[in-house]
N, C-alpha and C positions, 0 to 999 in steps of 0.2 A: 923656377919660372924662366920661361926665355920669352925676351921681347927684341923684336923687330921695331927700332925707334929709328924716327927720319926727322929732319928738321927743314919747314922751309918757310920762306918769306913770303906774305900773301899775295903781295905784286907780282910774286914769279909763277905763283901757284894755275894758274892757268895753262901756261906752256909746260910745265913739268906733270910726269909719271911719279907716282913714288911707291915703292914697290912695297907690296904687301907679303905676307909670310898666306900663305893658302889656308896654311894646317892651321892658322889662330882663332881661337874660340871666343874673341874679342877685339871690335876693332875702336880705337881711341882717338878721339881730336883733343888736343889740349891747346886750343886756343891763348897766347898773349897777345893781348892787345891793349890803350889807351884812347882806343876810339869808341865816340860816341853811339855811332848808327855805324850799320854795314852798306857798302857800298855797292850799286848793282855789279860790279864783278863778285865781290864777294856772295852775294847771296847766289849766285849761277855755281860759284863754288862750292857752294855750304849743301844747294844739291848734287850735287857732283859726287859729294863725299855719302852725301844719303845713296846714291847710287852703287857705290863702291862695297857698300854696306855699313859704314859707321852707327855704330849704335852708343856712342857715349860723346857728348861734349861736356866738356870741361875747358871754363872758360878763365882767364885771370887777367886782371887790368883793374886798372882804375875805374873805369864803367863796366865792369863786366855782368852786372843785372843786368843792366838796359840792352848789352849785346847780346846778354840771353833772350831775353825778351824776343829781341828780332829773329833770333836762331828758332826758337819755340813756332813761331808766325810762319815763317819757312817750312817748319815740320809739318804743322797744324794744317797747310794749304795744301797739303798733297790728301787730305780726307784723313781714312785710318790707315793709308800704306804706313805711313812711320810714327805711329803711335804707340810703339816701345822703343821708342829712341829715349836716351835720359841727355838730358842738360843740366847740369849744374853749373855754379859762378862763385866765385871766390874774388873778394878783391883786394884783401889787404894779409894774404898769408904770407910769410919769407916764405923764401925760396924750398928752405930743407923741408917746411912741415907742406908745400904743393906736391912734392916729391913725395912724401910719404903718404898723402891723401890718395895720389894716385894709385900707389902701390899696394898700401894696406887697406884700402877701401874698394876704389874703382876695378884694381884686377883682384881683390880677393877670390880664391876658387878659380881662378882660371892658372892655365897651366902655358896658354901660348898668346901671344896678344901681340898687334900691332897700334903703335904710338905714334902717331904724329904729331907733332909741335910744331904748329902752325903762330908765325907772329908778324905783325904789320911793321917790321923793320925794326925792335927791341931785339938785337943779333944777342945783346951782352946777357940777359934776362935769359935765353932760348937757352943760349949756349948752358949757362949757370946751372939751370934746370937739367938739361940731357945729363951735364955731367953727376950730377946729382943722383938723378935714376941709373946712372951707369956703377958711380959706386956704390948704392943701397944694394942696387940688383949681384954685382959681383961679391959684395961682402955678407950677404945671406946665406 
């Protein structure tokens, strides 16, 4: 499996590109965050990424229902354009078994996938994580 993983900060996420692999047969948000509700930049970005093509969120925090919740509302207001988007929420899994949900669940059957890790300034969480997919992915 080869993945195309990016990491960014959601305050920055406005001003930045993050570049996608063309050929992936899947594109990923794996949101961290500890916030409540999304913020109007954030929901301008959460379409943004429906635009891009995202069709998996996967979200991890402390509140990550309730940020589901708001991500689902987002989806749901566009009609049935992104009505095969999935969302899911996790809030209290460590780090290795987030890593492995992704991998052994979310890309199962896919063969090329773009990952972004998306987090509202939890750098030490983001980072933990990337490295994590980076050694699952190379030690497979």
């Amino acid at each position: 499996m080869h993945i195309n993983l990016n990491l960014l900060e959601l305050s920055a996420a406005e001003n930045v590109h993050f570049f996608k692999d063309l050929s992936a047969d899947i594109f990923v948000c794996l949101w961290i965050s500890d916030a409540r509700n999304l913020e109007k930049s954030s929901i301008a970005y959460v379409q943004r990424l429906l635009e891009s093509g995202c069709g998996y969120f996967m979200i991890w925090g402390k509140h990550a229902r309730s940020l589901e919740d708001e991500i689902d509302f987002v989806i749901e207001s566009h009609g049935e354009k992104y009505l095969d988007v999935v969302t899911v929420s996790e809030s209290d899994l460590p780090t290795d078994e987030m890593a492995w949900e992704l991998l052994n669940v979310t890309l199962s059957g896919h063969q090329r996938a773009n990952v972004l890790i998306l987090h509202d300034g939890n750098v030490a969480s983001a980072t933990d994580l990337a490295a994590m997919i980076r050694s699952q992915v190379s030690g497979a």
